[in-house]
C-alpha positions in Angstrom: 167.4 75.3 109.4 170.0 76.0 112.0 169.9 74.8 115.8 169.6 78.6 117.0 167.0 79.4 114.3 165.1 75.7 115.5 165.6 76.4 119.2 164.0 80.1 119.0 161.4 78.7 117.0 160.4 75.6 120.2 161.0 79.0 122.7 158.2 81.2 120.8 155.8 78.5 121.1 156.6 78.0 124.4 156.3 81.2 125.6 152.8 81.8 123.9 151.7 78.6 125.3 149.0 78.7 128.3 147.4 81.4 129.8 147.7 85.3 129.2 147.1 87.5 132.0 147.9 90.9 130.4 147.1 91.9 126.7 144.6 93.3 124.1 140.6 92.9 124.8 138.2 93.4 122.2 134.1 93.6 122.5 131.5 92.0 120.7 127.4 92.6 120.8 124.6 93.2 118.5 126.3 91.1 115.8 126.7 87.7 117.7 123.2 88.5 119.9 121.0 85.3 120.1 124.2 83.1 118.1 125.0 80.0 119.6 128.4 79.9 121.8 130.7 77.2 122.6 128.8 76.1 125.6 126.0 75.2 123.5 124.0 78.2 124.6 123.0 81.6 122.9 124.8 84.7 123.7 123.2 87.8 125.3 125.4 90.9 125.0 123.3 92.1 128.2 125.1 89.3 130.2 128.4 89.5 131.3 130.6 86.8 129.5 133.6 86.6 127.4 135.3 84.3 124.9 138.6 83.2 125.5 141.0 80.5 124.5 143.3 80.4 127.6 140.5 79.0 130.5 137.9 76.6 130.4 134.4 77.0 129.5 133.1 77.9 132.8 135.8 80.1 134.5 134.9 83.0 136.5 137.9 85.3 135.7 138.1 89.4 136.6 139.2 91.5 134.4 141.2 94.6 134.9 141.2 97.6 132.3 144.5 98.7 132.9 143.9 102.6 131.3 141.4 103.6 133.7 141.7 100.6 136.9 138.2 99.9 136.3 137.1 95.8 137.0 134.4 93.3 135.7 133.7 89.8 136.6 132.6 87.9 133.9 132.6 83.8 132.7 133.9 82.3 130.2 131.0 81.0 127.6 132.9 80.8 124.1 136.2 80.4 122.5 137.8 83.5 120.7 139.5 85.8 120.2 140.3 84.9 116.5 144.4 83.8 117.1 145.5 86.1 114.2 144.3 89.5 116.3 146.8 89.2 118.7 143.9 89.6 121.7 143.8 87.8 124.5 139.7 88.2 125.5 136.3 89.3 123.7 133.8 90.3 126.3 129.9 90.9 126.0 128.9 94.7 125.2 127.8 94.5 129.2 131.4 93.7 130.6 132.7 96.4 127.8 130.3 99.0 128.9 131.5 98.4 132.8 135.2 98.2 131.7 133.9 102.3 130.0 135.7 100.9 126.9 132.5 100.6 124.3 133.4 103.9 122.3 137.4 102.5 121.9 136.9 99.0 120.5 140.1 97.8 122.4 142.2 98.3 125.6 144.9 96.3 127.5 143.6 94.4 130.0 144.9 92.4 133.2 142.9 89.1 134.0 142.8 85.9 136.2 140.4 83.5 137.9 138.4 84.1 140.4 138.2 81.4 143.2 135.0 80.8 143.8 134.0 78.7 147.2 130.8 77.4 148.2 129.9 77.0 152.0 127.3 75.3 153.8 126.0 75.3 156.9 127.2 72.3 159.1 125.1 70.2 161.5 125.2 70.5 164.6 125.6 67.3 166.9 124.7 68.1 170.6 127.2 65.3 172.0 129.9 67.8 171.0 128.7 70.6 172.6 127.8 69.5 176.1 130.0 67.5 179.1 129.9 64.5 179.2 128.4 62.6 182.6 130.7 61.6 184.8 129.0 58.3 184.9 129.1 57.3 180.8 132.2 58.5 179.9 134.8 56.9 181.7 136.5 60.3 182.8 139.8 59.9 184.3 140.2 61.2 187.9 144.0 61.8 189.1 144.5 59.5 192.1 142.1 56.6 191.6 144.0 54.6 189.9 147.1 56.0 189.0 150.0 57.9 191.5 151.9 61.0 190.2 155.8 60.5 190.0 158.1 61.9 192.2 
């Protein structure tokens, strides 16, 4: 094996490695209903999940059909696509059915995470909000005990 023949080999892999964000998206239901999924629990094709190899378990990710612009948000619950189908995402029936791909089988899609932040409510501490006494806080008044310089 030559050097150029080894090098485009180590760029392939490279390039493939990590994840996709544009490519082939399949759909899977009534086959896989009530089979257990890589986060240990049953799939529901009513829910919207997918299976993919390039986030973790857990990941909320949209996803964009790029023939007709329409978007789901959906998490990742199981590994797939099958590496030899060239695909980069299998959603539930649900997300299909959104995505108005059901009929198709397949259609290019665009995805990435979603951020997802949680807020809460902070307390409130009543020594912030009001002014403080003259008396307890030590406030400093110009000309008690220091003169401005001329």
């Amino acid at each position: 094996m030559s050097a150029a023949t080894r090098k485009a080999k180590s760029q392939q892999v490279t390039r493939n490695s990590g994840p996709r964000y544009v490519g082939i998206a399949s759909w899977y239901g009534r086959q896989h209903q009530g089979r257990r999924m890589a986060n240990g629990k049953r799939f529901d094709r009513r829910r919207l999940t997918a299976a993919c190899w390039w986030f973790p378990l857990g990941t909320v990710i949209r996803v964009v059909n790029l023939e007709n612009g329409k978007s789901v948000v959906v998490t990742i619950t199981d590994r797939g696509p099958n590496h030899r189908l060239n695909r980069v995402l299998d959603l539930s029936e649900a997300a299909a059915e959104q995505l108005d791909y059901v009929g198709r089988g397949l259609t290019r899609v665009f995805i990435f995470p979603v951020v997802m932040l949680e807020t809460e409510q902070a307390e409130l501490d009543v020594h912030w909000t009001q002014p403080p006494s003259n008396e307890a806080s030590g406030v400093y008044e110009r000309g008690q005990s220091e003169q401005p310089k001329e």
